[in-house]
PyMOL CGO cylinders between C-alpha atoms (Angstrom):
from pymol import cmd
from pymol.cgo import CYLINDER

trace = [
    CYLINDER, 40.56, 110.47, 66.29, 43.04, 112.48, 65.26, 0.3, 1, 1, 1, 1, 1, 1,
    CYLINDER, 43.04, 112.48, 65.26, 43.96, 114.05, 68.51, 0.3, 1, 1, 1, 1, 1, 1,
    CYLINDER, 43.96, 114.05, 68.51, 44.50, 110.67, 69.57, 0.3, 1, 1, 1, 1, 1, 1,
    CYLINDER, 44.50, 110.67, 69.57, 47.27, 109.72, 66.85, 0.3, 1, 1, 1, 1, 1, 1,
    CYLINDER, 47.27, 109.72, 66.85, 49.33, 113.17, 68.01, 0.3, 1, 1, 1, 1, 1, 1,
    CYLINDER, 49.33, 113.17, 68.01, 49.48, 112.47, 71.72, 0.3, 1, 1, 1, 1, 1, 1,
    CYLINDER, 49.48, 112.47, 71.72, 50.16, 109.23, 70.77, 0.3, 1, 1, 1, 1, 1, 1,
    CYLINDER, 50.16, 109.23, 70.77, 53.36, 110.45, 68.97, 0.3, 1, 1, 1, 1, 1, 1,
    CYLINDER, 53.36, 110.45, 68.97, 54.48, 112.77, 71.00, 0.3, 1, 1, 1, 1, 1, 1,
    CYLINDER, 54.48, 112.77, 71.00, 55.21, 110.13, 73.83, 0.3, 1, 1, 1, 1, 1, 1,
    CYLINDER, 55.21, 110.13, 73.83, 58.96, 109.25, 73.01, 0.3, 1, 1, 1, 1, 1, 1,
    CYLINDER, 58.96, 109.25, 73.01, 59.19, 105.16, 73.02, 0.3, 1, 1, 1, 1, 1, 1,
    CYLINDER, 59.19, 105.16, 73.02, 60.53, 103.53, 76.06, 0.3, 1, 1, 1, 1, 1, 1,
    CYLINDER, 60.53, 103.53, 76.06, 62.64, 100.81, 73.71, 0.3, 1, 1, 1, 1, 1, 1,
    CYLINDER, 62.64, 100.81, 73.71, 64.71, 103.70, 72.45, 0.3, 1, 1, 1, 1, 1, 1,
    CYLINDER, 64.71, 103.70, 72.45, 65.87, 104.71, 75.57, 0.3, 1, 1, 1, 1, 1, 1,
    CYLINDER, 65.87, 104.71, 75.57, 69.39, 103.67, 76.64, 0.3, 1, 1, 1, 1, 1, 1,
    CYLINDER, 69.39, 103.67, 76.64, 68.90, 101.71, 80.15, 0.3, 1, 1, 1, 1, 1, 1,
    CYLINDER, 68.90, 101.71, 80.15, 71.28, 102.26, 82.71, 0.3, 1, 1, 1, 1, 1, 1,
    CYLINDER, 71.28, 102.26, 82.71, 73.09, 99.44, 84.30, 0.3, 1, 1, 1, 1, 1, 1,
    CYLINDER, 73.09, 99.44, 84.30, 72.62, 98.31, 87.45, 0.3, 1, 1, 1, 1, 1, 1,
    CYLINDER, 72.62, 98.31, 87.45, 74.55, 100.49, 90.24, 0.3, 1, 1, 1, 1, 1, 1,
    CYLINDER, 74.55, 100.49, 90.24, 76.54, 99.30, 92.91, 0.3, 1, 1, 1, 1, 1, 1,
    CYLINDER, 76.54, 99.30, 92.91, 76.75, 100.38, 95.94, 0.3, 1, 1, 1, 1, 1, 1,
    CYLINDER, 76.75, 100.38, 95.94, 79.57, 102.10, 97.01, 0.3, 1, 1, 1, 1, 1, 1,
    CYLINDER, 79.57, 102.10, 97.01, 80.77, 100.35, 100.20, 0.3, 1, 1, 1, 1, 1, 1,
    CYLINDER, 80.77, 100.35, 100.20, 83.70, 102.59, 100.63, 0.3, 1, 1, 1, 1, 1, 1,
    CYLINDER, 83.70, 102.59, 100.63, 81.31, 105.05, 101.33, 0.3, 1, 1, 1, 1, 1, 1,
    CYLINDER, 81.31, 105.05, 101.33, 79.42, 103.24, 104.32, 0.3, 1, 1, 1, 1, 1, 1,
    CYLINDER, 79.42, 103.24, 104.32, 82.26, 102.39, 106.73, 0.3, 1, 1, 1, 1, 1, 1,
    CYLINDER, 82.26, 102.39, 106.73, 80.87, 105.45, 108.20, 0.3, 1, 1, 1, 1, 1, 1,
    CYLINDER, 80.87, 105.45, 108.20, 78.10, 103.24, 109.47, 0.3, 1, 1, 1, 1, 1, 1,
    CYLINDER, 78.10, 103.24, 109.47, 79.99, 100.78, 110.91, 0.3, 1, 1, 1, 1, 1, 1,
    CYLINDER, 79.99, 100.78, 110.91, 81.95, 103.12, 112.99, 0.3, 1, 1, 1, 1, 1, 1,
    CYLINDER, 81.95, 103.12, 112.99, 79.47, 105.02, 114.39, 0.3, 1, 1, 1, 1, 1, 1,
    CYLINDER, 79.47, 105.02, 114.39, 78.39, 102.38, 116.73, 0.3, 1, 1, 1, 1, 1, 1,
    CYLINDER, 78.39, 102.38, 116.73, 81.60, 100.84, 117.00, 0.3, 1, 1, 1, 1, 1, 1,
    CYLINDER, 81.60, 100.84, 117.00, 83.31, 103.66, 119.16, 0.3, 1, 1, 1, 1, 1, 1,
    CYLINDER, 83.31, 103.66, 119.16, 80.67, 104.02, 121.86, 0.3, 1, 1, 1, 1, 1, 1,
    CYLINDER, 80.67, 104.02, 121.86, 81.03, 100.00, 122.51, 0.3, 1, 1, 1, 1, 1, 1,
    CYLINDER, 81.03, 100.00, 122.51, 84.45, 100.38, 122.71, 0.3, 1, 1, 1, 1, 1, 1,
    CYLINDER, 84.45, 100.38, 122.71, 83.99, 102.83, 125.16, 0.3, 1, 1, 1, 1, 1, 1,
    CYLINDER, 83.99, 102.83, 125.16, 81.82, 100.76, 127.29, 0.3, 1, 1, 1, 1, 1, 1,
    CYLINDER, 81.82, 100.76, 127.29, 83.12, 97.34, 126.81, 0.3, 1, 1, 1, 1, 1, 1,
    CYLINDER, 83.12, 97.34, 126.81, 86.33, 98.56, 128.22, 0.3, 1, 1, 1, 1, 1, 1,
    CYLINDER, 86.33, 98.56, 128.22, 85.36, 100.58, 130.49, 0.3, 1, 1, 1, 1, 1, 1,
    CYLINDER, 85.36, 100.58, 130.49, 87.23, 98.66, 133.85, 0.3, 1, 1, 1, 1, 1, 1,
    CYLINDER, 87.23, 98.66, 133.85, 90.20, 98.54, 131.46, 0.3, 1, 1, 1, 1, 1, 1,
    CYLINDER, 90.20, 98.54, 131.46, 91.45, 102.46, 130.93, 0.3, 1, 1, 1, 1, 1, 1,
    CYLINDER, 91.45, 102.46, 130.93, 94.80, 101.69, 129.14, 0.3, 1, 1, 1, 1, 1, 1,
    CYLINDER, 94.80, 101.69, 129.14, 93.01, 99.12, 126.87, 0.3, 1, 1, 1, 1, 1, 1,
    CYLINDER, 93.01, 99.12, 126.87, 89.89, 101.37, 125.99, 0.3, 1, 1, 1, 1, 1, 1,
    CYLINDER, 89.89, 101.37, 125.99, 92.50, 104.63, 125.08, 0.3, 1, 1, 1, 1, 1, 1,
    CYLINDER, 92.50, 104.63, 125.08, 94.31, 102.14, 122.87, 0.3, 1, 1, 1, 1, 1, 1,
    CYLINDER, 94.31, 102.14, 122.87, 91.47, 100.57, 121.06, 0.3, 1, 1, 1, 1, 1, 1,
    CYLINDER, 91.47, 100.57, 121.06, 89.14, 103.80, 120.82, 0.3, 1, 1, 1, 1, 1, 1,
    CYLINDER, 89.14, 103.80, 120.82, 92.28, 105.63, 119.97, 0.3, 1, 1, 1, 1, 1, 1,
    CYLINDER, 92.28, 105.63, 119.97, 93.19, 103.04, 116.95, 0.3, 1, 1, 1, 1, 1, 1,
    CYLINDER, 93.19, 103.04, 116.95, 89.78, 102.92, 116.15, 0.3, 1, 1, 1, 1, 1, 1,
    CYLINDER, 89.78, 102.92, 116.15, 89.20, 106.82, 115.70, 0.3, 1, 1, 1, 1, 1, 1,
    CYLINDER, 89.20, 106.82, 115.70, 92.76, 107.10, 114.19, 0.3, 1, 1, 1, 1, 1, 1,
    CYLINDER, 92.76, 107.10, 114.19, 91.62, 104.16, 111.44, 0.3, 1, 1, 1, 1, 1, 1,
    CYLINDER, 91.62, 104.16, 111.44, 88.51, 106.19, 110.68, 0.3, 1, 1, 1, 1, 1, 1,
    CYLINDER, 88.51, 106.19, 110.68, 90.00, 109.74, 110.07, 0.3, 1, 1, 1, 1, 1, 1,
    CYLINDER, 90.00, 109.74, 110.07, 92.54, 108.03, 107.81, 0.3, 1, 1, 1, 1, 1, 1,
    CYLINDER, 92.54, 108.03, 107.81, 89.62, 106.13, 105.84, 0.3, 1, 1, 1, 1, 1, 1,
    CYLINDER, 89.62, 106.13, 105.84, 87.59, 109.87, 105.42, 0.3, 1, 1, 1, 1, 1, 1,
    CYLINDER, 87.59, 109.87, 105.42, 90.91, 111.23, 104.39, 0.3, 1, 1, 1, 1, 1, 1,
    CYLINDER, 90.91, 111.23, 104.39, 92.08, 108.54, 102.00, 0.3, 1, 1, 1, 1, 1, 1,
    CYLINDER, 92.08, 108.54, 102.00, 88.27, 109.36, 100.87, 0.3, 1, 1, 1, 1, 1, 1,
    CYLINDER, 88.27, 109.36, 100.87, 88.60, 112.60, 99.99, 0.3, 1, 1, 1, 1, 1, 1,
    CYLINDER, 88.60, 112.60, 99.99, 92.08, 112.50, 98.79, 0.3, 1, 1, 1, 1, 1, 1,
    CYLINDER, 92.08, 112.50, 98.79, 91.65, 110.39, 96.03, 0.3, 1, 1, 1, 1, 1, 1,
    CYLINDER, 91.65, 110.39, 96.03, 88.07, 111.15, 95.08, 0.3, 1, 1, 1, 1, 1, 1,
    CYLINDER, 88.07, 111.15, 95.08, 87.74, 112.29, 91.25, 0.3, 1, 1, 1, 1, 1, 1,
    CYLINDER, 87.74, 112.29, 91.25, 84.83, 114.69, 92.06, 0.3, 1, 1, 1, 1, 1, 1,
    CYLINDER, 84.83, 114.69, 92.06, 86.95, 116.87, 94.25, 0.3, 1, 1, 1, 1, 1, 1,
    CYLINDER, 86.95, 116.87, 94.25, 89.69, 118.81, 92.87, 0.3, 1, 1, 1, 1, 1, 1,
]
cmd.load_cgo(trace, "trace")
């Protein structure tokens, strides 16, 4: 019985614990996502319209190199 009462204490309580809050999810961080299917369309979807697609694919590349730099940038984990 004794064994028992030492494992017993030896297990740290779970009430003590701090609990971490809930975590967000960084949306910033999944544009990525969005884009990736985005440019493809573009390219399709315009595809009889070559002035049109080079505008739009070109804004739409240029928007998402300027998001991953503004991303790095100003991240505090990089310095």
């Amino acid at each position: 019985m004794e064994a028992g009462k030492d494992s017993a204490a030896a297990v740290p309580a779970q009430a003590s614990a701090p609990r971490r809050g809930q975590r967000e999810v960084p949306l910033k961080y999944l544009v990525p996502l969005a884009y990736a299917p985005v440019l493809p369309i573009i390219r399709i979807a315009l595809r009889k319209h070559p002035r049109a697609r080079a505008v739009v694919f070109g804004t739409a590349l240029t928007a998402a190199l300027g998001h991953g730099i503004y991303l790095l940038a100003f991240d505090s984990s990089v310095q």
